[in-house]
N, C-alpha and C positions, 0 to 999 in steps of 0.2 A: 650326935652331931653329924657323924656320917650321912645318915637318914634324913636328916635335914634338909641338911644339903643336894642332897640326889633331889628331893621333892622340889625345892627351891629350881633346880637347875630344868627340871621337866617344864615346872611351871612358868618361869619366867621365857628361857630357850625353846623350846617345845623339844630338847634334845638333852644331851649329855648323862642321863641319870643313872642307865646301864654300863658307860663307861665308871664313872666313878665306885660302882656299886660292885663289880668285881671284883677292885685290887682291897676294895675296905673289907669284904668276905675275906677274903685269902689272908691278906696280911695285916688285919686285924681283930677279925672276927672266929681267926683260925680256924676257917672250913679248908675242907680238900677239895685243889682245884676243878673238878669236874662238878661237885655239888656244889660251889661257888657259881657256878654258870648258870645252873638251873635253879639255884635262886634266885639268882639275879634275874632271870625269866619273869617267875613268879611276883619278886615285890616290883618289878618296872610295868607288868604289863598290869598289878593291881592300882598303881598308882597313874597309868596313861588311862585306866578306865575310868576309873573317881572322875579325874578331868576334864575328857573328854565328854565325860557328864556335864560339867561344870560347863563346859562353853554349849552347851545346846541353845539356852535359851537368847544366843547372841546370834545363831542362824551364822557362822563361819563354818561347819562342817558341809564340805561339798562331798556327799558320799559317791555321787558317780565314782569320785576320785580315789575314793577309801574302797570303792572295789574292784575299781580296775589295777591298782598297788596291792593293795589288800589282801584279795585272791591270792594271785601268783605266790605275793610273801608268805603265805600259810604253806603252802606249797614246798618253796625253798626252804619254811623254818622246819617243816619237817624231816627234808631230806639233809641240811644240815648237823641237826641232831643227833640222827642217826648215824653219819658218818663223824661226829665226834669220839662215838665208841670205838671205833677203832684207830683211832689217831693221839699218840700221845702228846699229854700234856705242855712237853715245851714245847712241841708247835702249835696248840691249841692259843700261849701265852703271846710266842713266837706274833701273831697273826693280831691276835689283841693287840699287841704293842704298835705293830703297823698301822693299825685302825687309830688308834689314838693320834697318832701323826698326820695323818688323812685329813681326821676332823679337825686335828689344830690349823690344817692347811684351809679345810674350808670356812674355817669359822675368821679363817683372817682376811676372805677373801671380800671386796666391797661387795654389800648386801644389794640387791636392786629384785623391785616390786615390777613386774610385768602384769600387763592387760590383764583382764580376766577373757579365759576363753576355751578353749578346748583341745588338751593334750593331746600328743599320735597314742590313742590306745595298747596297741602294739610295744610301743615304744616303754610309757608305762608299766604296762605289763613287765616285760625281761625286766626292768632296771627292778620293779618289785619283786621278782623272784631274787635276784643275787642279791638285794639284803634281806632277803627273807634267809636265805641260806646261812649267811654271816650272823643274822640273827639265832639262827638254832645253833651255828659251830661254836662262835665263841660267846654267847649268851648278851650280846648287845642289843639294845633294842632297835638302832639305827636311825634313831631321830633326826640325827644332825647329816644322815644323808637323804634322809626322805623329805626334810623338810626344802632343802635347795632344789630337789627332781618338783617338787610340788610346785613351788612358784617357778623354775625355769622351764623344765618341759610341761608340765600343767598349767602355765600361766595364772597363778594365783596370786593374791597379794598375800602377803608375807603373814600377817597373824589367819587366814584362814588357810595356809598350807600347815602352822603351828596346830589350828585347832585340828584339821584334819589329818594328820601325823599319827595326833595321838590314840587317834581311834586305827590307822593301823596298825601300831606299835603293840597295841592291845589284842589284835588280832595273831599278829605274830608271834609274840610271845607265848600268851596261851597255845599256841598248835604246838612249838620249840618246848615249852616247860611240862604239854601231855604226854611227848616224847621219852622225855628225860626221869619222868617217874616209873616207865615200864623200862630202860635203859639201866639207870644208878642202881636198881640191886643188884644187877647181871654182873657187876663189878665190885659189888659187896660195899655200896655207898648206902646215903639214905638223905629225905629231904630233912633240916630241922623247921621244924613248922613253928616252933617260938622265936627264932631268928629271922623268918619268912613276915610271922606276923607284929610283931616289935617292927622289924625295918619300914614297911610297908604301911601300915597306921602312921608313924611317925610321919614316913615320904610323903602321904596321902596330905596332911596338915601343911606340908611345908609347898608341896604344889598347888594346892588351894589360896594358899597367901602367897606364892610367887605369881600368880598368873593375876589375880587384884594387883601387884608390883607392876607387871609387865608392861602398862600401860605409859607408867612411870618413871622407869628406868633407862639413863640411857643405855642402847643395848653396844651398842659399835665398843664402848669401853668394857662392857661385860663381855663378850664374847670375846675382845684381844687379850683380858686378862686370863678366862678362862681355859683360851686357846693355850697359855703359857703353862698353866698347871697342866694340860691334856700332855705338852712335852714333857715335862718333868717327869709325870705318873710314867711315861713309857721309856724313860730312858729306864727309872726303875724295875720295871717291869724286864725290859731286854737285861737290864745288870744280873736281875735275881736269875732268869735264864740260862745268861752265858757261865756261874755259880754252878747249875744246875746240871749243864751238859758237861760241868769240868770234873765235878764230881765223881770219885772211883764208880 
């Protein structure tokens, strides 16, 4: 159901799938937090690529766009990554839980379609580096902030900053997830590759028939409801924490 729904949420939002996909690892699928991350890499950035397939032949991926974000993100997801290993876990949590709040904030904020036309590359750039970084720290994909820099600072309309998302999403992840398999044994982890591939197949199905939905749906009530679960998951998230740091 987990997997599902990440898929659904990729599909229909062009976002959310790696928030969800964390706390379902951790606190359901009882992985340890660090390899939780770097799956979540792995099954968000297999299920933004399926996708990102899937919208090719609608001609909304504007790659200029996907490589001026793109780029830099691969960049940031690696550097992020790597500064996960040395950063413990409740601030790794710590930071996830903030992000969650972020997005609930932007997901509540009035949607609005601007011109099509040509982003300050520059500009681009850095914003794609710091969630490429967030990307590899805490294992987000960053959808739901690349998709608003797409249509605000890239002036896109709204489902081709969606379709084009998801091919950086795919970008960034993979660089953050090649990371994290030369990383997790240095700390005596490991990927589970039946839990990577179950989540992921599943997600794969469920963002294929969210993004047929998306057409569909109104979004302004999905994304206020969702924005509501994104609070909820992070107060959880911050409770298990403050648990965590009180612990002997």
């Amino acid at each position: 159901i987990g997997a599902l729904a990440v898929g659904l949420c990729l599909g229909v939002l062009g976002s959310g799938g790696s928030i969800m996909t964390v706390p379902v690892l951790i606190y359901l699928a009882d992985q340890p937090e660090k390899a939780a991350i770097a799956e979540s890499l792995a099954i968000v950035g297999s299920i933004a690529l399926v996708t990102g397939l899937a919208h090719l032949p609608s001609g909304r991926v504007r790659w200029r766009f996907v490589a001026l974000f793109g780029l830099p993100g691969m960049v940031g997801s690696y550097l992020g990554a790597q500064a996960s290993s040395s950063v413990p876990t409740v601030v790794q949590l710590t930071v996830f839980a903030t992000i969650l709040f972020a997005a609930a904030y932007l997901l509540l904020r009035p949607s609005r379609d601007a011109p099509v036309g040509a982003g300050d590359p520059v500009l681009l750039g850095f914003y794609g580096f710091g969630v490429g970084v967030l990307t590899g720290f805490v294992g987000v994909g960053g959808g739901f902030l690349i998709v608003p820099a797409m249509a605000i600072l890239g002036r896109l309309p709204i489902h081709h900053a969606i379709a084009s998302s998801l091919w950086i999403m795919a970008l960034t992840s993979a660089t953050g997830f090649w990371n994290y398999v030369h990383i997790l044994p240095e700390m005596g982890l490991r990927i589970d590759w039946t839990i990577v591939g179950v989540f992921a197949g599943i997600g794969v199905a469920g963002a294929l028939l969210g993004s047929r939905w998306s057409q569909r749906l109104p979004q302004e009530r999905l994304q206020r409801a969702f924005a509501g679960f994104l609070v909820v998951v992070g107060c959880f998230v911050l409770g298990s924490n403050a648990l965590r740091w009180g612990a002997p």
